[in-house]
C-alpha positions as CSV (number, residue, x, y, z in Angstrom):
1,X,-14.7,-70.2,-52.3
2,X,-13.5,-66.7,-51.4
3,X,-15.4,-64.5,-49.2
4,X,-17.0,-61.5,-50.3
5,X,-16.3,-59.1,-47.3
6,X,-17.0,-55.3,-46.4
7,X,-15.2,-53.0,-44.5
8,X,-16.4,-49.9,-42.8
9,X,-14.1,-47.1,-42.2
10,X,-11.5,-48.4,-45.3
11,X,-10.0,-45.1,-45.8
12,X,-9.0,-44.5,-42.1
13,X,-5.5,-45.6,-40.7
14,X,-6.2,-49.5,-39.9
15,X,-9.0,-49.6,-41.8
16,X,-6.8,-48.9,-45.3
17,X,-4.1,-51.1,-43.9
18,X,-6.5,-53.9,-44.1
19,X,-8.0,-52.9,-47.1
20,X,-4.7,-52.7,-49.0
21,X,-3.4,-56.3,-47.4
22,X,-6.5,-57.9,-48.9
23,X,-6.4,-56.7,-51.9
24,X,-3.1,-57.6,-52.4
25,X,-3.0,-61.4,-51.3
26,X,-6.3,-61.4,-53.2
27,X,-8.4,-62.9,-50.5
28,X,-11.6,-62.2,-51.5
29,X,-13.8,-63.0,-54.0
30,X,-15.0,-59.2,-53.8
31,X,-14.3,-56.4,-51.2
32,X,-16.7,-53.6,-50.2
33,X,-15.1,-50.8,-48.6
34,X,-16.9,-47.8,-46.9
35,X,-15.6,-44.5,-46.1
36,X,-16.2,-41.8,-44.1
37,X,-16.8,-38.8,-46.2
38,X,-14.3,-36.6,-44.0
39,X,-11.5,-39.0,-44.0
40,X,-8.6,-38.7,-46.8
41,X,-10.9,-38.7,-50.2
42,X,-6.7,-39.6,-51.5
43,X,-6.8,-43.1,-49.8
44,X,-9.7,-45.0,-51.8
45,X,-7.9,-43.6,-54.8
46,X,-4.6,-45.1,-54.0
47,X,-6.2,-48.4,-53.0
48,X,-8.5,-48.1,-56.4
49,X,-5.1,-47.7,-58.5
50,X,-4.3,-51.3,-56.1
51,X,-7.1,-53.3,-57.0
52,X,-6.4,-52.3,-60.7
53,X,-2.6,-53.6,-60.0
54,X,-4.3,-56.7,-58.8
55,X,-7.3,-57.2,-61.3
56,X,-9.1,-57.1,-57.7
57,X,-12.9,-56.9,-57.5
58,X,-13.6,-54.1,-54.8
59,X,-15.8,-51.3,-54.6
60,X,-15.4,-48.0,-52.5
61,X,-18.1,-45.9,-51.7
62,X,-18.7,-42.5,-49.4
63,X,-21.0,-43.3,-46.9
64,X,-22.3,-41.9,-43.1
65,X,-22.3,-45.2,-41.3
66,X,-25.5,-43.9,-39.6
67,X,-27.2,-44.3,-43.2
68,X,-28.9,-47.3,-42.5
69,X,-30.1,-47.5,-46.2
70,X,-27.1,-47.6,-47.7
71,X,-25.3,-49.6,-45.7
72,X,-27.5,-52.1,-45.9
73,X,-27.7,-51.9,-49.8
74,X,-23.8,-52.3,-49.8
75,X,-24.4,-55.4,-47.6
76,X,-26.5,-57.4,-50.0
77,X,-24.4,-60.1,-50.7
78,X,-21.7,-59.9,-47.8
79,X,-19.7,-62.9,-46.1
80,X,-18.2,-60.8,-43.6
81,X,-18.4,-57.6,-42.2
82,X,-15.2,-55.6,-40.6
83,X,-16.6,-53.1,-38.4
84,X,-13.7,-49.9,-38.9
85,X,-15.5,-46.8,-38.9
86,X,-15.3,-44.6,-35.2
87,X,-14.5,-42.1,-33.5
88,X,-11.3,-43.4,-32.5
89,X,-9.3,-41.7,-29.8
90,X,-9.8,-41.3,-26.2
91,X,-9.3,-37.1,-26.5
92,X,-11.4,-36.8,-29.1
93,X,-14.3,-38.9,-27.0
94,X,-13.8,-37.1,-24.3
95,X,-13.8,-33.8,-26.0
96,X,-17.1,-34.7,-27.6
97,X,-18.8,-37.5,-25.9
98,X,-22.5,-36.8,-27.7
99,X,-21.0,-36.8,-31.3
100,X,-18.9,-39.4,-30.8
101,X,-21.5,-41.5,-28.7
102,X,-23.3,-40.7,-31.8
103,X,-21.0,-42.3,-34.2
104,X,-19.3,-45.1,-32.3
105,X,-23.0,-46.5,-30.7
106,X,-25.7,-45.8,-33.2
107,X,-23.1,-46.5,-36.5
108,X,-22.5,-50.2,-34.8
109,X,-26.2,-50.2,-33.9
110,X,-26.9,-49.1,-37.3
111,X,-24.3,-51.7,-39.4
112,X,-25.5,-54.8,-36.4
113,X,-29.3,-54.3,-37.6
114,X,-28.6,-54.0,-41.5
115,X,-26.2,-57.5,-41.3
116,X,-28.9,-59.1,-39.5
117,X,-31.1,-58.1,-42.4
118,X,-28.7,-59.5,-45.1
119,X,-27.6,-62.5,-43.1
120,X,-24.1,-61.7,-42.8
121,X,-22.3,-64.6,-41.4
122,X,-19.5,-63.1,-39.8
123,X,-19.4,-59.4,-37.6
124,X,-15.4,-58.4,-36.6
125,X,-15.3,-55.2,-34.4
126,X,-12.2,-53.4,-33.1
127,X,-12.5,-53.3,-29.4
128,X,-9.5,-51.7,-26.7
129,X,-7.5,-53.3,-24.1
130,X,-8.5,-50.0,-22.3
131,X,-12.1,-51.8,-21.4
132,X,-9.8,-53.1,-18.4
133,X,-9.3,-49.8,-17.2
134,X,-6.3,-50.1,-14.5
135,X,-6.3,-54.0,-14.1
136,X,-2.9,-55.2,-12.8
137,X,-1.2,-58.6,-13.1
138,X,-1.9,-60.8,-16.3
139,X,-4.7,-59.3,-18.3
140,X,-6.5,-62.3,-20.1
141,X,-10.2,-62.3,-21.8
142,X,-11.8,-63.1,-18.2
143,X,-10.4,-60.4,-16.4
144,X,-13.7,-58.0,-15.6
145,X,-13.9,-54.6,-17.6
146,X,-13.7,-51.4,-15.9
147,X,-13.6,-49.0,-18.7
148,X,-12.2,-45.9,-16.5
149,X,-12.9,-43.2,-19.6
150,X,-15.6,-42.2,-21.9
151,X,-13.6,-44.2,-25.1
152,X,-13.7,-47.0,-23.2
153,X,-17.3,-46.8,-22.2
154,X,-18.2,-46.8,-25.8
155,X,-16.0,-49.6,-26.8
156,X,-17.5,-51.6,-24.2
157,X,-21.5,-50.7,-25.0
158,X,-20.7,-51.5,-28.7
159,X,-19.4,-55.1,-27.5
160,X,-22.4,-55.7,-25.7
161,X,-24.5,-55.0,-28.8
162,X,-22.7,-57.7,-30.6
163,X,-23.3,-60.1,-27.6
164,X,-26.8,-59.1,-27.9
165,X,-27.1,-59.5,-31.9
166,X,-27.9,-62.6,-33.8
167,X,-24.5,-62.3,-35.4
168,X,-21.4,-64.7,-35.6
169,X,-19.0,-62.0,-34.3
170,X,-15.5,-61.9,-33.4
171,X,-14.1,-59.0,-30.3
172,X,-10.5,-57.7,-30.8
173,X,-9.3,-56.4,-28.2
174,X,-6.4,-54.5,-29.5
175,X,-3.4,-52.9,-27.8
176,X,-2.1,-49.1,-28.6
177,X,-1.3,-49.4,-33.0
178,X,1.5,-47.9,-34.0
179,X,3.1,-47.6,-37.4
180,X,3.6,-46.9,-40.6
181,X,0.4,-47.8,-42.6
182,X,-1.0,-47.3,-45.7
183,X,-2.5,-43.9,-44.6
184,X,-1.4,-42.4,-41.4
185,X,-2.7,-41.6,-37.9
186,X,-0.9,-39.2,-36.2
187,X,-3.1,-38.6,-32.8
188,X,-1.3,-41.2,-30.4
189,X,1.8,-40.7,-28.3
190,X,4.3,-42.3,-30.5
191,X,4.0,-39.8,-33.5
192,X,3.1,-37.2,-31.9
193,X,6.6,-37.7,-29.9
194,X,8.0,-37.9,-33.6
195,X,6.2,-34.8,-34.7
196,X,7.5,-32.7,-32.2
197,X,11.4,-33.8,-32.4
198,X,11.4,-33.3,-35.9
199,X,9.5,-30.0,-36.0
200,X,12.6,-29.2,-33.2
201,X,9.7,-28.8,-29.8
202,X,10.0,-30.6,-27.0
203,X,8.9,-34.3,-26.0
204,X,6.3,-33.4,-23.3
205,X,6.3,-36.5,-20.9
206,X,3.1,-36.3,-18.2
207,X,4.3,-37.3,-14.7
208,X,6.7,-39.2,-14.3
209,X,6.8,-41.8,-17.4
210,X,6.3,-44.9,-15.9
211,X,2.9,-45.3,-17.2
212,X,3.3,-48.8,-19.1
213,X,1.7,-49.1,-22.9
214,X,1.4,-51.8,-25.2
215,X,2.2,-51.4,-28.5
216,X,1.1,-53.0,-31.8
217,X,2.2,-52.4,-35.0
218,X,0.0,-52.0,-37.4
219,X,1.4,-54.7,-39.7
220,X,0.6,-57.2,-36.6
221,X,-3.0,-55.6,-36.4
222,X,-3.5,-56.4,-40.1
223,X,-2.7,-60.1,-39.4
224,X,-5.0,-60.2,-36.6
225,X,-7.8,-58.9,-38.4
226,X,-6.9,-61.5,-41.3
227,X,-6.8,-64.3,-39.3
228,X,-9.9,-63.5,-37.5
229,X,-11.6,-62.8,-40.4
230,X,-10.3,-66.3,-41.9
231,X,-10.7,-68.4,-38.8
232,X,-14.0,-69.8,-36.8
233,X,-13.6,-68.3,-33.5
234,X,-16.3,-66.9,-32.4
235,X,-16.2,-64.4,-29.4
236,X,-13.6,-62.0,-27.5
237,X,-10.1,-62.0,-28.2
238,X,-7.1,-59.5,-26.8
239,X,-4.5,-58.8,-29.6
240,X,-1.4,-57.2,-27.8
241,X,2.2,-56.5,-29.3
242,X,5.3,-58.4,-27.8
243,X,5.6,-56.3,-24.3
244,X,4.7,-53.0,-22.2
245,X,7.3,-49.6,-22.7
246,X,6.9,-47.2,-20.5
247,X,6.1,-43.8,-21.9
248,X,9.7,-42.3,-20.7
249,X,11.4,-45.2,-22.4
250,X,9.6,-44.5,-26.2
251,X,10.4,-40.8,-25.6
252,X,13.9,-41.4,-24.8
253,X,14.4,-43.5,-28.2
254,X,12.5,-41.0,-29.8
255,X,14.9,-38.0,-28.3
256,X,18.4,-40.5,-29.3
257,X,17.1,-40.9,-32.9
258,X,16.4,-37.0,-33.0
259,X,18.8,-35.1,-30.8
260,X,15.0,-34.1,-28.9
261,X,14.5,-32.8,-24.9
262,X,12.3,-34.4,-23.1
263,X,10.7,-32.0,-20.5
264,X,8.3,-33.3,-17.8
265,X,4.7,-31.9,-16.9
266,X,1.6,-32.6,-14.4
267,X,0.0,-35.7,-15.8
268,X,-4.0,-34.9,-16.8
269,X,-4.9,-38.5,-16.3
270,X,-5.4,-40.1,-13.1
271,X,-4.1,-43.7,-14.2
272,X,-1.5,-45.0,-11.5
273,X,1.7,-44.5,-13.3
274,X,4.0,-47.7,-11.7
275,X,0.9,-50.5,-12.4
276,X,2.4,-54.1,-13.1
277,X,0.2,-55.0,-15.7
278,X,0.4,-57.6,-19.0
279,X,-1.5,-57.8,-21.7
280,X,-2.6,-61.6,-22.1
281,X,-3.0,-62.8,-26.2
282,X,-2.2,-66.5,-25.5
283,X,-6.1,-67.0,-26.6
284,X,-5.5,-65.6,-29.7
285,X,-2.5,-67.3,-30.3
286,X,-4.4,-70.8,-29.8
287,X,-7.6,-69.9,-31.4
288,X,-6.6,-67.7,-34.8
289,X,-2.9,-68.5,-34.8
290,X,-2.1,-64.8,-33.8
291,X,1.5,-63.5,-32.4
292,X,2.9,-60.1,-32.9
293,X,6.2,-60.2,-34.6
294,X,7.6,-56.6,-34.8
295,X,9.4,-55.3,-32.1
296,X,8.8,-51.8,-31.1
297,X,12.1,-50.3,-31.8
298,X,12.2,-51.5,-35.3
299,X,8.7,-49.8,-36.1
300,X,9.6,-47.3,-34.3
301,X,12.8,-46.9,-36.6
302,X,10.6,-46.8,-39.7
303,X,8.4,-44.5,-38.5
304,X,10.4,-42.3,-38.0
305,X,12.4,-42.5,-41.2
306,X,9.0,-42.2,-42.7
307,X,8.5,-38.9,-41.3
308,X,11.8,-37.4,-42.3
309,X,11.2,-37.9,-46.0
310,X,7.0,-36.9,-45.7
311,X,7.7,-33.8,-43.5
312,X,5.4,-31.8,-45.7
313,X,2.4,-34.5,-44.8
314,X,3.1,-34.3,-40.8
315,X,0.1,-31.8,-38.6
């Protein structure tokens, strides 16, 4: 039998991705999806207008996730529970650690205590490959976390609280997403590069560029989440895309594809910018089945052709 599954944070970038890639494969015998009241009231109505595509049983709801209530009243029932709603980027964290501290710790603590109460079987929370901080070499599920900013701190006290939960859970710890999705986030380097080429400013690369990222297209997030979701693992996994790009390197596509200039300034961050570093997802791959598939260039393309035709949606 299908699951019934719930997913906080449905309206947000991965979180509607997911959300939409259920509903239609109809993998569920019914989906719960909670949303941030804040966050793009347009999303739950394209993915409503979905479900009626797919004569799809799902629910959407406006909910604070620190409404312990009514999160656990939407619970009732629940297989699995996708863990989506935070405060998501490492700028906006460090801009405002007590509200985001807020949000990111008590709403897990808040959605951990009301599965306990409904016996959900399954927990899946987003966690970052940031936890490692500035590990070099091959990063792998045993190399020791040294979160080395306050987003990373967060991520890693909400993975304790699943550790110390009664929960089945499942950790992903996911590589920088990038993509078009089903909604769109536009607070990471790679649209903000496309932002500012097609609004004609300059690509602003910090230091030098060598700074290494991985990147994951949201397409391959989806399927992690899927097969996590779908599979029996229990525990931490890394979910990475196919290799590191230096920052110089996704800026000088970006400037190619755009006629942009790329100008250089003092890099805020003290991460070493030449680190030999890869992110390990061989677990994944022999636990859930998991490889990424899309190469960077070729999101990156579609991106971008994206944004030319939605330049009236673009910050």
């Amino acid at each position: 039998m299908k699951p019934k599954i719930l997913i906080s944070g449905a309206n947000g970038y991965i979180g509607s991705a997911l959300a939409s890639s259920l509903i239609g494969k109809k993998m569920f015998s019914k989906l719960v999806c909670i949303g941030g009241p804040s966050k793009n009231p347009e999303t739950f109505e394209k993915l409503a207008e979905l479900c009626r595509k797919k004569k799809a049983d799902a629910e959407f709801e406006t909910a604070s996730i620190l409404d312990f209530q009514k999160i656990s009243r939407m619970l009732k029932g629940i297989d699995i529970a996708v863990h989506l709603a935070s405060v998501h980027s490492v700028e906006a964290c460090e801009k405002n650690s007590e509200e985001s501290r807020k949000i990111n710790l008590e709403g897990t603590q808040t959605i951990i205590r009301a599965c306990e109460e409904n016996s959900v079987k399954k927990f899946v929370f987003p966690s970052s490959f940031l936890v490692y901080g500035y590990a070099e070499g091959i990063i792998t599920e045993k190399t020791p976390p040294v979160p080395e900013n306050e987003y990373a701190r967060q991520k890693f006290e909400c993975e304790r609280l699943c550790a110390q939960s009664r929960l089945d859970y499942v950790i992903l710890r996911k590589a920088n997403v990038f993509g078009t999705g089903f909604s769109q986030q536009f607070d990471n380097v790679i649209p903000k590069f496309v932002i500012n080429a097609l609004k004609e400013k300059k690509l602003t690369v910090y230091g030098s560029g060598m700074q290494k990222r991985n990147f994951l297209h949201i397409s391959d997030a989806v399927r992690a989440y899927e097969k996590a979701i779908f599979s029996d693992y229990k525990g931490t996994l890394n979910i990475g895309g196919l290799k590191e790009t230096r920052i110089l390197d996704i800026a000088g596509i970006v400037a190619k594809k755009t006629n942009a200039k790329i100008v250089h300034a003092q890099n805020p961050r003290s991460e070493p910018e030449q680190r030999k570093w890869h992110l390990s997802s061989a677990l994944a791959k022999k636990a859930i089945g998991f490889e990424a598939k899309m190469p960077l260039e070729k999101g990156l393309n579609e991106f971008i052709a994206w944004a030319k035709k939605n330049m009236e949606r673009l910050p």
